[in-house]
N, CA, C and O atoms as CSV, one atom per row, in Angstrom:
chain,resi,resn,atom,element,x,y,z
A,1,UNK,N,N,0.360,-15.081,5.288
A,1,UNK,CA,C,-0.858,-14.400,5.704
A,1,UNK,C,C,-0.495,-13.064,6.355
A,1,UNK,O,O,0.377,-13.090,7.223
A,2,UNK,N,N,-1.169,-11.695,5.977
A,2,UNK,CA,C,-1.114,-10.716,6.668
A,2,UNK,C,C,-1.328,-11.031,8.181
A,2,UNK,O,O,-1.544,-12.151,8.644
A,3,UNK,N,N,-1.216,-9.636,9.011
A,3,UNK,CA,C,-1.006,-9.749,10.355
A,3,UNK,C,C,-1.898,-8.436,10.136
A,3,UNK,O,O,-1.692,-7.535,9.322
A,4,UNK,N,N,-3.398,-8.601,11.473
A,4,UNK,CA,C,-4.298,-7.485,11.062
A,4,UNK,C,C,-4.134,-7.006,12.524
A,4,UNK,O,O,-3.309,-7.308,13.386
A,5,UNK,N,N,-4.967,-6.339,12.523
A,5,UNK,CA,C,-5.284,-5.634,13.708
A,5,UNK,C,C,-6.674,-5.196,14.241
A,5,UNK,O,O,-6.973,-4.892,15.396
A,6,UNK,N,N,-7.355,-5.231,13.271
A,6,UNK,CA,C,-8.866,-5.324,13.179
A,6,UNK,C,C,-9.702,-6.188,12.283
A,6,UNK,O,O,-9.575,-5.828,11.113
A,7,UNK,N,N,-10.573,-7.281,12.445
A,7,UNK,CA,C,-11.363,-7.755,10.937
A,7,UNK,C,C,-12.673,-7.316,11.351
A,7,UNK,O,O,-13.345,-7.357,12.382
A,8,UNK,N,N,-12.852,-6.666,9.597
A,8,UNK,CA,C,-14.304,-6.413,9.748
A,8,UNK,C,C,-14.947,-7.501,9.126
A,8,UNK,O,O,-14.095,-8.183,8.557
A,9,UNK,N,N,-16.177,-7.997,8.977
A,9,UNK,CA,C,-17.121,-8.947,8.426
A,9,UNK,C,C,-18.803,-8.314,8.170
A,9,UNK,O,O,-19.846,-8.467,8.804
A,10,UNK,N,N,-18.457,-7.566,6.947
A,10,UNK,CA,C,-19.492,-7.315,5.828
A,10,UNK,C,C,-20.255,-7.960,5.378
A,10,UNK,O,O,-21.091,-7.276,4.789
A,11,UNK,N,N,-20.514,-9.381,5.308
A,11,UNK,CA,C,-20.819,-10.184,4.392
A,11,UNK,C,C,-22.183,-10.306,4.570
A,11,UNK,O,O,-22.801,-10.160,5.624
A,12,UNK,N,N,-22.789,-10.693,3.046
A,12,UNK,CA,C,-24.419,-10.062,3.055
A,12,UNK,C,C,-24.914,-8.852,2.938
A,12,UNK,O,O,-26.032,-8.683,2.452
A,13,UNK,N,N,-24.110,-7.781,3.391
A,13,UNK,CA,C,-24.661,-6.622,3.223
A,13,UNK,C,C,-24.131,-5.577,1.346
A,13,UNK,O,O,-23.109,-5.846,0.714
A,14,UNK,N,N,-24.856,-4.818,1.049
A,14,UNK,CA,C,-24.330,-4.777,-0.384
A,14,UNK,C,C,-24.143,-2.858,-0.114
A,14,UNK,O,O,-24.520,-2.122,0.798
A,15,UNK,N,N,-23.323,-2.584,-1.505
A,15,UNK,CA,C,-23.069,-1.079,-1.307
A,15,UNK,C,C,-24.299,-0.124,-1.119
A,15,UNK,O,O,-25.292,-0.098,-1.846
A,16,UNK,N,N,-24.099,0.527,-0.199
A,16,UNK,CA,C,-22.746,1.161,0.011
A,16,UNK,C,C,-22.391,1.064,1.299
A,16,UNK,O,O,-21.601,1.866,1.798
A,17,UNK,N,N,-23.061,-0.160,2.136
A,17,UNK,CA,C,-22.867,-0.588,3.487
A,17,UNK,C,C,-21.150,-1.092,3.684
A,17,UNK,O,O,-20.436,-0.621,4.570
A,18,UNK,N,N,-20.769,-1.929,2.869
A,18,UNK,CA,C,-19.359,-2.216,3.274
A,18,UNK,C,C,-18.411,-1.172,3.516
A,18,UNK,O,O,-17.699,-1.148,4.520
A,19,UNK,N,N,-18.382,0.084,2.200
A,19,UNK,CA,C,-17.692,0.884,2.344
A,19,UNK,C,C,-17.705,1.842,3.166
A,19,UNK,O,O,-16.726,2.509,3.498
A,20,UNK,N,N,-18.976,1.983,3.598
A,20,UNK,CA,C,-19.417,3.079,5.323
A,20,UNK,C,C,-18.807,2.336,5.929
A,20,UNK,O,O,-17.699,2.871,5.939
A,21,UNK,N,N,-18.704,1.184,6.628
A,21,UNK,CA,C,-18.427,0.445,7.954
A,21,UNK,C,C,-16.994,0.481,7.938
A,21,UNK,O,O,-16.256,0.908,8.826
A,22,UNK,N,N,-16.651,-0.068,6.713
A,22,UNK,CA,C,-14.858,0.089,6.549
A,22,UNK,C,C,-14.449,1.343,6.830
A,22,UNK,O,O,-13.972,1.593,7.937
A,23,UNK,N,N,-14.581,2.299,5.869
A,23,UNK,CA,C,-14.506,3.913,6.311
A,23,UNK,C,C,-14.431,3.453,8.162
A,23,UNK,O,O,-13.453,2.958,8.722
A,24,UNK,N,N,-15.454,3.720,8.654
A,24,UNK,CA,C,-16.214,3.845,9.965
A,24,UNK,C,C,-14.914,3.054,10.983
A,24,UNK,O,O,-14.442,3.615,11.972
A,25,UNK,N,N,-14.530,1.835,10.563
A,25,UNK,CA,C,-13.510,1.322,11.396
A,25,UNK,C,C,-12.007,1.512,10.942
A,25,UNK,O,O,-11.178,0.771,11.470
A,26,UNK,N,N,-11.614,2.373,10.075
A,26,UNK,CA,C,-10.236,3.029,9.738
A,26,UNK,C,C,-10.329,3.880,10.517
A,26,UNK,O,O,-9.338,4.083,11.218
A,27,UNK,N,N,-11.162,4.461,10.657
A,27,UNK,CA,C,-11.577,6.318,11.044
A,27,UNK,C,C,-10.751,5.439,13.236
A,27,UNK,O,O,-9.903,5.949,13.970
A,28,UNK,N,N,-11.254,4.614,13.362
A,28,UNK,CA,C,-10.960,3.822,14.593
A,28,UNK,C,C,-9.290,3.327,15.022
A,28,UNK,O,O,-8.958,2.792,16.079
A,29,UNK,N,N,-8.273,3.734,13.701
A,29,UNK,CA,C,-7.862,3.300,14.005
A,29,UNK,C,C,-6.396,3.721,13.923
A,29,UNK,O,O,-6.313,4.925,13.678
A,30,UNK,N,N,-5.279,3.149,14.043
A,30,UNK,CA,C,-4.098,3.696,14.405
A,30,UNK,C,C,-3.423,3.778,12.486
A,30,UNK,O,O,-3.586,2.935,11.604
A,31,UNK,N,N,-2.572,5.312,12.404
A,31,UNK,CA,C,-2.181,4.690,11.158
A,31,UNK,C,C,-1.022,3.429,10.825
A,31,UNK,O,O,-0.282,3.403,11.809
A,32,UNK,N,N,-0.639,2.517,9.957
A,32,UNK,CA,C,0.096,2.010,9.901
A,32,UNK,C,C,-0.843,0.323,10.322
A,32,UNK,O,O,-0.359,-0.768,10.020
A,33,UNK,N,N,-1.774,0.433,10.817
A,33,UNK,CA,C,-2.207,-0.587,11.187
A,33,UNK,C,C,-3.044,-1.649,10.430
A,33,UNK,O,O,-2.382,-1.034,11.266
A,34,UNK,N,N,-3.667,-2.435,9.860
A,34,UNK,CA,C,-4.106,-3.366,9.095
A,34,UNK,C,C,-5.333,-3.853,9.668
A,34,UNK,O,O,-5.581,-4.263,10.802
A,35,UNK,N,N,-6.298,-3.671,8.279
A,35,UNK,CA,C,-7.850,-4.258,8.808
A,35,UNK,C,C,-8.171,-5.383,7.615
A,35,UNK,O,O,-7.911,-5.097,6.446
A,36,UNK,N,N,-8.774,-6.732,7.981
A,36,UNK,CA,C,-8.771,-7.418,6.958
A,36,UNK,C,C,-10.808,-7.111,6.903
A,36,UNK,O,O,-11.664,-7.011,7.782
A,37,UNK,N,N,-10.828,-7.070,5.669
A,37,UNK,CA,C,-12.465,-6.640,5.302
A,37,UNK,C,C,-12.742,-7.976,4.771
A,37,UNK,O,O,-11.884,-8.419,4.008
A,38,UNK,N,N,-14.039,-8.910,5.084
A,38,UNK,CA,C,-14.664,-9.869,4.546
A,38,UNK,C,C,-15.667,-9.491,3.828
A,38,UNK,O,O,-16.274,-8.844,4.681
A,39,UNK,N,N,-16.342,-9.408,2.815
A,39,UNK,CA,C,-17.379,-9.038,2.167
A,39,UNK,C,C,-18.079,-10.300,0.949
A,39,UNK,O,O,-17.392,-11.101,0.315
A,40,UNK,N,N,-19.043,-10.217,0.906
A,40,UNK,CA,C,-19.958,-10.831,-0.133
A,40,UNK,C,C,-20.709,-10.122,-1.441
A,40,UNK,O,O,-21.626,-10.609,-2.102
A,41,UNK,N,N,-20.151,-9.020,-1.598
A,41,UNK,CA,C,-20.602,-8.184,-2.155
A,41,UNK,C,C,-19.865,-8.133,-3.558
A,41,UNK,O,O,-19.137,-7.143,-3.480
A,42,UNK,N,N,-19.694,-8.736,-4.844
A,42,UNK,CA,C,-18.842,-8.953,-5.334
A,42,UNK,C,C,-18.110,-7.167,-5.886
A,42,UNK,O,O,-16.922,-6.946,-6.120
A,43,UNK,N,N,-19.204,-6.200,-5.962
A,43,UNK,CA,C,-18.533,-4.860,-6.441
A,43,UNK,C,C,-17.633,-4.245,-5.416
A,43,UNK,O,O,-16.860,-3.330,-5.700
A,44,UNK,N,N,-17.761,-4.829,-4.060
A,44,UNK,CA,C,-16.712,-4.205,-3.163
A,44,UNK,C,C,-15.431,-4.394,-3.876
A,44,UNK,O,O,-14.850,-3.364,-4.215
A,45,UNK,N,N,-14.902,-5.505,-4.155
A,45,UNK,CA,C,-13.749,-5.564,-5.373
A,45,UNK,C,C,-13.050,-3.763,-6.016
A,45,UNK,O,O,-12.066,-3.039,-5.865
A,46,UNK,N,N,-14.106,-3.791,-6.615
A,46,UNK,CA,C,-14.095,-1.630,-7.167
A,46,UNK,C,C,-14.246,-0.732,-6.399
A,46,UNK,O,O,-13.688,0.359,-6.289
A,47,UNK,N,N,-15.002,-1.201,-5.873
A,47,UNK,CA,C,-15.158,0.104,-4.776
A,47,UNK,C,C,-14.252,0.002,-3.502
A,47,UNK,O,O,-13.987,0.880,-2.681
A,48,UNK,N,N,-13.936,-1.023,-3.545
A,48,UNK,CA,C,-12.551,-0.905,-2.566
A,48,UNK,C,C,-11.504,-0.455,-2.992
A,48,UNK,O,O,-11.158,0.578,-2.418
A,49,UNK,N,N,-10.740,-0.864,-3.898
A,49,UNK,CA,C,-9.762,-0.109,-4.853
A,49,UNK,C,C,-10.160,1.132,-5.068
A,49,UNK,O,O,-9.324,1.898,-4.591
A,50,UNK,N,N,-11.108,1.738,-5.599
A,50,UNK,CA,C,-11.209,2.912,-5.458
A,50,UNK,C,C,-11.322,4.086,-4.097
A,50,UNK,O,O,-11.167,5.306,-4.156
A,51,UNK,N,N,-11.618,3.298,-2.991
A,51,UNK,CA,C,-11.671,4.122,-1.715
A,51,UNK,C,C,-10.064,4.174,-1.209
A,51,UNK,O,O,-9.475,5.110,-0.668
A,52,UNK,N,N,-9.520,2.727,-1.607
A,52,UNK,CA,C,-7.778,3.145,-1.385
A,52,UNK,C,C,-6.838,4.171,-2.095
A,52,UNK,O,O,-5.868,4.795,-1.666
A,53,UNK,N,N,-7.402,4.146,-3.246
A,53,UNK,CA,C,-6.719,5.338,-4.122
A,53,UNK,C,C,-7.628,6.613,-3.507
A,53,UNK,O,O,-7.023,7.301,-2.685
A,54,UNK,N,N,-8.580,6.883,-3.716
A,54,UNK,CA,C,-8.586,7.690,-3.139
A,54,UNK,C,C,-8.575,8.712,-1.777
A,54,UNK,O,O,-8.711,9.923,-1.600
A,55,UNK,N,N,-8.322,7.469,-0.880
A,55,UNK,CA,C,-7.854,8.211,1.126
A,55,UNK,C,C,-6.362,7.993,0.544
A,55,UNK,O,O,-5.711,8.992,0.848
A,56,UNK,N,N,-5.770,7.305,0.007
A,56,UNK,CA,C,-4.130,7.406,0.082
A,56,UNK,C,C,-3.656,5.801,0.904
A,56,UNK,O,O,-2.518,5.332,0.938
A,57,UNK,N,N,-5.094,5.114,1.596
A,57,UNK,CA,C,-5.141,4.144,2.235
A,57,UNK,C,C,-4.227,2.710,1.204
A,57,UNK,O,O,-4.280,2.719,-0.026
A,58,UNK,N,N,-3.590,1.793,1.855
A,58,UNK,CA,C,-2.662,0.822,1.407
A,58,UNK,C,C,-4.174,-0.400,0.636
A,58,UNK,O,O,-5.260,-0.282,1.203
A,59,UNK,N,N,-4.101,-1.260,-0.362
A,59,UNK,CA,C,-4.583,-2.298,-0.419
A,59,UNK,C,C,-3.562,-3.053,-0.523
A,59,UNK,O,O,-2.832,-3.129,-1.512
A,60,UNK,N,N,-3.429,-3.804,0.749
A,60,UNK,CA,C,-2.262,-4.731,0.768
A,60,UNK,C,C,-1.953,-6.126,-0.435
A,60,UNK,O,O,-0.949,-6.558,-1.002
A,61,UNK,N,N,-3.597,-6.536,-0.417
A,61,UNK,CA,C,-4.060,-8.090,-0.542
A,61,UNK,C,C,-5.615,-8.018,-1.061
A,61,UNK,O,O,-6.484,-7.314,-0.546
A,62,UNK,N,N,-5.771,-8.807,-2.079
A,62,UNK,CA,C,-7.424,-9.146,-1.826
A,62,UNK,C,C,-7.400,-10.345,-2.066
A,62,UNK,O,O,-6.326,-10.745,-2.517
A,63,UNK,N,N,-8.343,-11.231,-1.908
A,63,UNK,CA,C,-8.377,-12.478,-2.240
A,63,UNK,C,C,-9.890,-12.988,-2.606
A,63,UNK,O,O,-10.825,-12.251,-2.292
A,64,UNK,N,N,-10.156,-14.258,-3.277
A,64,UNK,CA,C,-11.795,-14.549,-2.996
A,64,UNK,C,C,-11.566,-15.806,-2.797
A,64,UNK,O,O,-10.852,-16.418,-3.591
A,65,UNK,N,N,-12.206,-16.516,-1.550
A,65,UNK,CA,C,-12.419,-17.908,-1.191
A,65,UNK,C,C,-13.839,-18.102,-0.803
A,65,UNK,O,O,-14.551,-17.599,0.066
A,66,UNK,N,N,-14.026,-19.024,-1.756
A,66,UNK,CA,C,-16.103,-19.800,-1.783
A,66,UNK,C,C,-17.007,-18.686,-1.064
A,66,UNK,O,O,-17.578,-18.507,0.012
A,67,UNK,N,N,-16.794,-18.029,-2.317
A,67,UNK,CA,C,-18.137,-16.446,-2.338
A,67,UNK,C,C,-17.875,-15.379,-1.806
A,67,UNK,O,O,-18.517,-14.336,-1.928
A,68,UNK,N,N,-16.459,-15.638,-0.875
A,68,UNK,CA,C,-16.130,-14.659,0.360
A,68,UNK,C,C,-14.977,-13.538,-0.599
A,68,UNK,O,O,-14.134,-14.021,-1.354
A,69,UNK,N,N,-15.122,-12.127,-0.413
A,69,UNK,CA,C,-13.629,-11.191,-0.798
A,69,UNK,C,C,-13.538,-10.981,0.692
A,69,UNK,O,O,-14.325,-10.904,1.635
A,70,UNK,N,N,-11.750,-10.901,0.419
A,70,UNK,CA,C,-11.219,-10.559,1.857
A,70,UNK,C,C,-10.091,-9.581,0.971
A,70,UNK,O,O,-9.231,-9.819,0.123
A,71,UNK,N,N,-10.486,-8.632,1.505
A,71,UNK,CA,C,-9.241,-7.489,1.355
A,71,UNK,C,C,-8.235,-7.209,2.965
A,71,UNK,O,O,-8.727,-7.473,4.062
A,72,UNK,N,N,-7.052,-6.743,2.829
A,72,UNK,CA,C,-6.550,-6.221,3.976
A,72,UNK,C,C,-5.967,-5.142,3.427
A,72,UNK,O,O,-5.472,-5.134,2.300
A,73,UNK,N,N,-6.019,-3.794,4.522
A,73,UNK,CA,C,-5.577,-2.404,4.005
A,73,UNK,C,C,-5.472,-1.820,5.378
A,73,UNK,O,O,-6.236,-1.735,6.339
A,74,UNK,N,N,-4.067,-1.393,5.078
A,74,UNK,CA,C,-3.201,-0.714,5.929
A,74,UNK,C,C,-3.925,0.861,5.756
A,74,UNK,O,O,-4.270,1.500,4.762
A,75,UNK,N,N,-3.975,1.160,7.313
A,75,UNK,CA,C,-4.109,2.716,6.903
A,75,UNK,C,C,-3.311,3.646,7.057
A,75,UNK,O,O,-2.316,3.576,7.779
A,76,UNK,N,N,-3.693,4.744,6.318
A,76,UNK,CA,C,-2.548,5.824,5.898
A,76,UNK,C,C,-2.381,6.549,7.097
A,76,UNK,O,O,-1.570,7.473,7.153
């Protein structure tokens, strides 16, 4: 299991709410450090990958357990 430093918990809310809040709590945070994102949103999947490629931000991990995505991403 990763080692985070922040978890956010999205879940229920749909785009483009996950990716503001995530944004919103990187912007919070130290680089090098790890946020695990919970979401219910199944397109966060893409649009997460795509917000890591494009800040330069790490996607360490994603996973899906009973409805839940959990990504963790190191920031740049």
């Amino acid at each position: 299991m990763t080692e985070t430093n922040k978890k956010l918990d999205v879940r229920g809310l749909n785009c483009p709410q996950p990716i503001l809040r995530m944004r919103a709590s990187l912007k919070e945070m130290e680089t090098g450090h790890v946020l695990q994102v919970t979401t219910t949103d199944p397109g966060s999947t893409r649009d997460i990958v795509t917000f890591c490629e494009q800040t330069d931000n790490t996607l360490l991990s994603s996973s899906q357990e009973e409805g839940d995505f959990i990504f963790f991403i190191q920031k740049y």
